[in-house]
Each structure stands twice: as C-alpha cells, then as structure tokens.
N, C-alpha and C positions, 0 to 999 in steps of 0.2 A: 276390413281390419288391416289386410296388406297394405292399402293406400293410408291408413294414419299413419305405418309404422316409416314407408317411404318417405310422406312431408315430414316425419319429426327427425329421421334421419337426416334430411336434406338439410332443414334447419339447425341441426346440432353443426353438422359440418359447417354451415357457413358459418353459424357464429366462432367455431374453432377458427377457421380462416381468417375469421376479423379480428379475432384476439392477437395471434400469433403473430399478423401484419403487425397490428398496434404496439405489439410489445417487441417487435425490431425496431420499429419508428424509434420507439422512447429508448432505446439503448444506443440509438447512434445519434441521439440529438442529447444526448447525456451531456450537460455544462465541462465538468470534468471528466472525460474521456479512459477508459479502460486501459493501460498501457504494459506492458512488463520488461524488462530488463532484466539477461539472461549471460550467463555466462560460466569457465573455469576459474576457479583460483584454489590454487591451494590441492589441485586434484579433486577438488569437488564442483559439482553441479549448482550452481545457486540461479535460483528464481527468485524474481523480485515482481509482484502484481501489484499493480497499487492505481488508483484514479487520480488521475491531475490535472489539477485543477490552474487557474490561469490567472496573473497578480491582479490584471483588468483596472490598475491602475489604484492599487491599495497598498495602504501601507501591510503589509505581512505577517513580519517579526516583530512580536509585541503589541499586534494591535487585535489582527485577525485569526492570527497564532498568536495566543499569549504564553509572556514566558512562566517558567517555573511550573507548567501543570500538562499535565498527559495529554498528548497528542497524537492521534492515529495515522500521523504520516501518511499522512495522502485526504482524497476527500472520499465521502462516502463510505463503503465497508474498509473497514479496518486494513492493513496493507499486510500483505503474506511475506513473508519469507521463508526460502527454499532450500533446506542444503544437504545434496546425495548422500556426505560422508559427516563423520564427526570432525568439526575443524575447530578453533581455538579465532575467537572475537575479542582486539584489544590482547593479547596472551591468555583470556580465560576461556575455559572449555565450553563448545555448545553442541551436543548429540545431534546426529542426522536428522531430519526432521523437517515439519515446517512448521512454524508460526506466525501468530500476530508481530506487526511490526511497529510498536509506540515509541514515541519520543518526546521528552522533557524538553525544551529548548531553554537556554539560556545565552546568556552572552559571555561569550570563550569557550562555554565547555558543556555540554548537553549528556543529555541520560538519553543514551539506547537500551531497550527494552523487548526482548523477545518473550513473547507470553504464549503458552502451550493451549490457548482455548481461541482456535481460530473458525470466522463465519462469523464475525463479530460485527454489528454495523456502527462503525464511528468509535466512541470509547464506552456505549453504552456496554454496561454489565461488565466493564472490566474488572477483572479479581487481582491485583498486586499479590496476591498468594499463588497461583497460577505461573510466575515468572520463570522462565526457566534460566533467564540470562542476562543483568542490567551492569551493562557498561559504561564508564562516558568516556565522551569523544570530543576532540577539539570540534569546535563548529568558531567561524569564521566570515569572511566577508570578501566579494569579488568586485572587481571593477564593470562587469557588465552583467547587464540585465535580463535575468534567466527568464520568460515569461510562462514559463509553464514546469512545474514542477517536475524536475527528471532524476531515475536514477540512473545510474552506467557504473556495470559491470567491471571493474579496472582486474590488471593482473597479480595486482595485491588486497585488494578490498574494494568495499564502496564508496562511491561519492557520491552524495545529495545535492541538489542546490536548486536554490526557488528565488525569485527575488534577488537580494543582493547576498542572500545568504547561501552556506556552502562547509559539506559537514563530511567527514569521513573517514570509516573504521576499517582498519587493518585485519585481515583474515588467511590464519596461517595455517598450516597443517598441526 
C-alpha cells in the first residue's frame, strides 16, 4: 500500500511541475505582454496594470479599436486602475480605490470610464451601472509611432498612446 501511495505521489508531483512550467511558458510568450505604470500625482499612489498589446502593422483607431464603443484599454483582462487616496479626474471626484479601466474612443474627445467591478476579462459582463466615474478627455494624434500600447505616470495625470493616437486626463487632488 505504501508503494501505491509513493508512485501516485511521485506522479501527482510531476504533473504539478509540468503544469506550473507550462503556465510560466504561456504567460511570457503572452502576444501582449503584462506591463504596469506606476507613479505620484496629486499625493497619491496610482497603479496602472494593463496588457499591451503591439500595432504589428494595423490600422488601430477605428478599425481594430472601434470608435464610439467600450473598450477595455489594454488587451486581454480588463486594465486596473490604482489610486491610494481620493483624487479628483478631469475636476470630478473618484474615491481611493481600484478599478476597471474602459474607454470610448472617439476622434477629439473619448469617454474615460472607471468601473467598480474589476477581474473582468476584456469588456465581457461589463455593467455601465457599476461606474464609479466617466469622464471625457481630449484624445488626439502624434507624429510618431507608439508600437506598443503604453501608459506613463506624468506629474499631473495620465497619458496613453498606441498607434498614432495619444490621450490624457488631468488628476488633481
């Protein structure tokens, strides 16, 4: 009896080992990669986690991001936003917290979207009842070519930009 319980032991284990290998594999060969963007502003702590994804030679804005319909900003699970204290997005109030990160895109002027039900994968199950916070924001256009979706932490707010496009909310105490 000792001896079954050792091979099925032995067995459980390696299969644990093979899984756990495999499921590092697939998280670093992930197309759009795990990134975060981290910083103060405003006296507070803000995390930004989000997958980015790479333009790979597509059109983006309006094609692969359509405009005028929710977007989970980033690829893959829905993108988090972070922030230690209660700070003021665009002048309107958004409590400490963290949330989902969607956006409307459009051309000049996009819907930022902070949504209180995060773990969300993409924009499935999203509840527009759920929002804790939807602003818009100038969104805009640069001269060179972002290849990989970033955000960055600035000393007043954030800036997005992917493609040729380039978007960013003011965050004050």
């Amino acid at each position: 009896m000792r001896n079954k319980i050792n091979v099925f032991s032995g067995i459980f284990l390696s299969f644990l080992l093979v899984f756990a290998t495999y499921a590092v594999a697939q998280d670093q060969e992930r197309v759009s990669p795990p990134r975060t963007a981290s910083g103060s502003v405003a006296g507070s702590d803000i995390n930004i986690n989000y997958s980015s994804p790479a333009v790979n030679g597509r059109q983006v804005w309006g094609v692969l991001v359509p405009l005028g319909e929710v977007w989970r900003a980033g690829a893959n699970e829905a993108t988090t936003f972070e922030t230690s204290k209660d700070i003021k997005v665009q002048g309107k109030e958004l409590p400490a917290g963290k949330y989902s990160l969607f956006i409307i895109p459009n051309e000049g002027e996009s819907t930022l979207i902070f949504n209180k039900d995060t773990g969300l994968w993409g924009t499935n199950n999203y509840d527009s009842g759920k929002d804790a916070l939807r602003v818009n924001i100038p969104a805009g256009q640069t001269a060179t070519l972002e290849e990989r979706l970033t955000y960055e932490v600035k000393p007043d707010g954030v800036e997005m930009r992917w493609e040729y496009g380039r978007a960013f909310f003011k965050i004050e105490q």
